[in-house]
C-alpha positions as CSV (number, residue, x, y, z in Angstrom):
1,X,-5.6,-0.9,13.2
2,X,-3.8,2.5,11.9
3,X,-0.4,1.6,12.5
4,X,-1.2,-2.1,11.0
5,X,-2.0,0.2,7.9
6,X,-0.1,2.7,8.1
7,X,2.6,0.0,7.8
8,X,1.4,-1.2,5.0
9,X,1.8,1.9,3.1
10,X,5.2,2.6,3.8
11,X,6.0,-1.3,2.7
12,X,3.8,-0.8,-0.4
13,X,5.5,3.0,-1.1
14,X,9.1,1.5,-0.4
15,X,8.5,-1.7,-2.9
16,X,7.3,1.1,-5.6
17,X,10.4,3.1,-5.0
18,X,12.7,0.1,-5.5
19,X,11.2,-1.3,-8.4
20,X,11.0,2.4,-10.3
21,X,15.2,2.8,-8.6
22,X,15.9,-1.0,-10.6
23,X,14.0,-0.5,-13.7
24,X,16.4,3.1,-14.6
25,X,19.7,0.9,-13.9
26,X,20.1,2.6,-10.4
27,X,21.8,1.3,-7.2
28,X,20.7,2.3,-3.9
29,X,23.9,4.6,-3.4
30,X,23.5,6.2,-6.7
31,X,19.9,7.2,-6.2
32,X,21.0,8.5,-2.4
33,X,23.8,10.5,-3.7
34,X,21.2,12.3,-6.7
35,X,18.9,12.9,-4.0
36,X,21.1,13.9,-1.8
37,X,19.7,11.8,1.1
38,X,21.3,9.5,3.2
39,X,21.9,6.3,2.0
40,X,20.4,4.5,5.2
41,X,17.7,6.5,4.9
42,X,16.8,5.0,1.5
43,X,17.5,1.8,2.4
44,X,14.8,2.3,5.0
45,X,12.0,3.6,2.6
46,X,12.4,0.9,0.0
47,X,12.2,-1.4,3.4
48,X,9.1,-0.2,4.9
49,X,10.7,0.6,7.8
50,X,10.2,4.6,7.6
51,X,8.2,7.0,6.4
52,X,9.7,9.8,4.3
53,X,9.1,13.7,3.7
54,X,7.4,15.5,0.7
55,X,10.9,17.2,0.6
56,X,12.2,13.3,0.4
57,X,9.8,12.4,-2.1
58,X,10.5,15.1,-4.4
59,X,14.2,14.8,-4.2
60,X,13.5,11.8,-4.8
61,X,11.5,12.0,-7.6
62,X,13.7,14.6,-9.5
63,X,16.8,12.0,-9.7
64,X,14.4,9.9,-11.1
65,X,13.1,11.8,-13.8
66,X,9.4,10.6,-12.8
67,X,6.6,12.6,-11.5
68,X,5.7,11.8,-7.8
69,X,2.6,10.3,-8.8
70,X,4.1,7.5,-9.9
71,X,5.8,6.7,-6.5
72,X,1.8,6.2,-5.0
73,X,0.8,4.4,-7.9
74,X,0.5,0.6,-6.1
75,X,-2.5,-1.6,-4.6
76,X,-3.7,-1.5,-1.0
């Protein structure tokens, strides 16, 4: 049951990450590069197939110009 969930959550984090990444304008490279994370790596958050770290998240967040609140703001 956890990992059914816990699945969920990454699906439902990575949809919020891409819809936030499209609404600025911003390609998946783009958004890698001002985070300075691997471009796989995103690829794999937006997919729901990997969890991320705070240190991610906020790198994340700061290329983005949004607060990381945002990124958890979706139904469960």
């Amino acid at each position: 049951m956890k990992k059914a969930l816990h699945k969920q959550w990454r699906k439902a984090f990575g949809l919020k990450l891409r819809e936030i990444r499209k609404s600025k304008d911003l390609t998946q490279a783009t958004l890698a590069y001002m985070a300075d994370i691997e471009l796989s790596t995103l690829n794999r958050i937006e997919l729901g197939k990997a969890g991320t770290s705070l240190t991610n998240i906020f790198a994340l967040c700061e290329a983005l110009s949004i607060h990381p609140k945002e990124l958890f703001e979706f139904p469960l």
